[in-house]
N, C-alpha and C positions, 0 to 999 in steps of 0.2 A: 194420460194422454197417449193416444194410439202413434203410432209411425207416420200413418198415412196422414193423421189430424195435423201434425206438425210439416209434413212433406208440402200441405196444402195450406199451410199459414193460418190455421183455426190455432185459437188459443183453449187452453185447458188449464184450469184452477191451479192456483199453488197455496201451500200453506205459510198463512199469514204469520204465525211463529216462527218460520225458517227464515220468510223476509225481514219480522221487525229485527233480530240475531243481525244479517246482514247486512241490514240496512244502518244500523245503531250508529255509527260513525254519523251520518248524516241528517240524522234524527235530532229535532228539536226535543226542547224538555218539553214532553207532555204528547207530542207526535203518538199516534197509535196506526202501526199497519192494520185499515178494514178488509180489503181481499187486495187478491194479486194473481195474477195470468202470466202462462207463460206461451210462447207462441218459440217452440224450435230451443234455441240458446237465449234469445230475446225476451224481455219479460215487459210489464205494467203494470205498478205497485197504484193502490187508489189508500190514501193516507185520509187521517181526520182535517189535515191542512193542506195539500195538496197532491198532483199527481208525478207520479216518477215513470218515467221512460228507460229501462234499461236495454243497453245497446253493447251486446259483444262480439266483437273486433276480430279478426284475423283468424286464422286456422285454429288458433288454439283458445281462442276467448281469453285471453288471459289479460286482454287488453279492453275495456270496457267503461263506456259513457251513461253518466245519471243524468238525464235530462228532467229539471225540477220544472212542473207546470201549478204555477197555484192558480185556486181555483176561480178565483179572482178577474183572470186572464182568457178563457173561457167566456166564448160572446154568445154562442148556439151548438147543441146538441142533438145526434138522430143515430134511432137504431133502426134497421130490418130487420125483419123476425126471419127465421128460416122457413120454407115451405116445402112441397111435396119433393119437386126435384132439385131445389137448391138448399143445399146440407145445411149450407153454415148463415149465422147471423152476424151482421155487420154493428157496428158502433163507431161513429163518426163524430169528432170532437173539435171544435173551428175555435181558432186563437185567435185574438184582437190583434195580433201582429204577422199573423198570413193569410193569404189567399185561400188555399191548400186546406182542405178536412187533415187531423193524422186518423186514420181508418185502420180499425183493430177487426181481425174476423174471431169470431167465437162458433166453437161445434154445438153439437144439440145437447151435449150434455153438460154445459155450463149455462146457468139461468140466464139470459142479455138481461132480463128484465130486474132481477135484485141489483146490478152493472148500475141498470140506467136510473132504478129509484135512489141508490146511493148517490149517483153523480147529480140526481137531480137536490136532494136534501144539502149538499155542500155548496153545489152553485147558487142556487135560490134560495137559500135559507142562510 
C-alpha cells in the first residue's frame, strides 16, 4: 500500500495468515480468515462466518475495537468500479439495523470484484 492510497482511505490487501495469528483469540473453531484490507491503521477481515471491522484508537493504536458483523445481518450490497478519473472503487455494505452504508474505498490494485463474489457467496449462499 502506497502512502498516498492510505492518505486517501483506499484500502490495500493484507495477508490473511498475519490476520487469522491475530485474530486467533476471537476466532471460533473452524473460523478461517478469507482476505483482509487494510485502509491507514484501520483494517476489514472478511471470515468464512462473518465480517470484522478493526478500529484503532488514539495516537498510538494501541487501543482498538473488533466490530463482529455476521453475515447474516447484511440486508444489500454495492460496489463502483474505478474509472478513468476516479482511482479508487467503493464497496458499500447496509445492516438490517442502520440506515447508513459502512463504505470501504479500495485502490486499483486490489480486485473489488473477488471482495464482492466472496461477500456475495456468504450472504447468498
Amino acid at each position: 500500500m502506497g502512502i498516498l492510497d492510505g492518505l486517501l482511505g483506499n484500502a490495500s490487501e493484507m495477508s490473511p495468515e498475519k490476520l487469522q495469528k491475530e485474530l486467533e483469540p476471537f476466532l471460533i473453531p473452524g473460523e478461517q480468515v478469507q482476505i483482509a484490507y487494510k485502509i491507514i491503521r484501520d483494517g476489514f477481515v472478511f471470515t468464512n462466518k462473518r465480517l470484522i471491522l478493526i478500529d484503532k484508537q488514539g495516537v498510538t493504536g494501541s487501543k482498538v475495537e473488533y466490530m463482529s458483523v455476521p453475515y447474516k445481518s447484511i440486508i444489500r450490497y454495492a460496489k463502483e468500479s474505478a474509472g478513468t478519473f476516479d482511482l479508487d472503487a467503493e464497496l458499500k455494505i447496509w445492516l438490517s439495523s442502520t440506515h447508513e452504508p459502512i463504505v470501504k474505498k479500495f485502490n486499483k490494485s486490489a480486485n473489488i470484484n473477488d471482495v464482492y463474489a466472496m461477500l456475495s457467496r456468504y450472504v447468498l449462499g
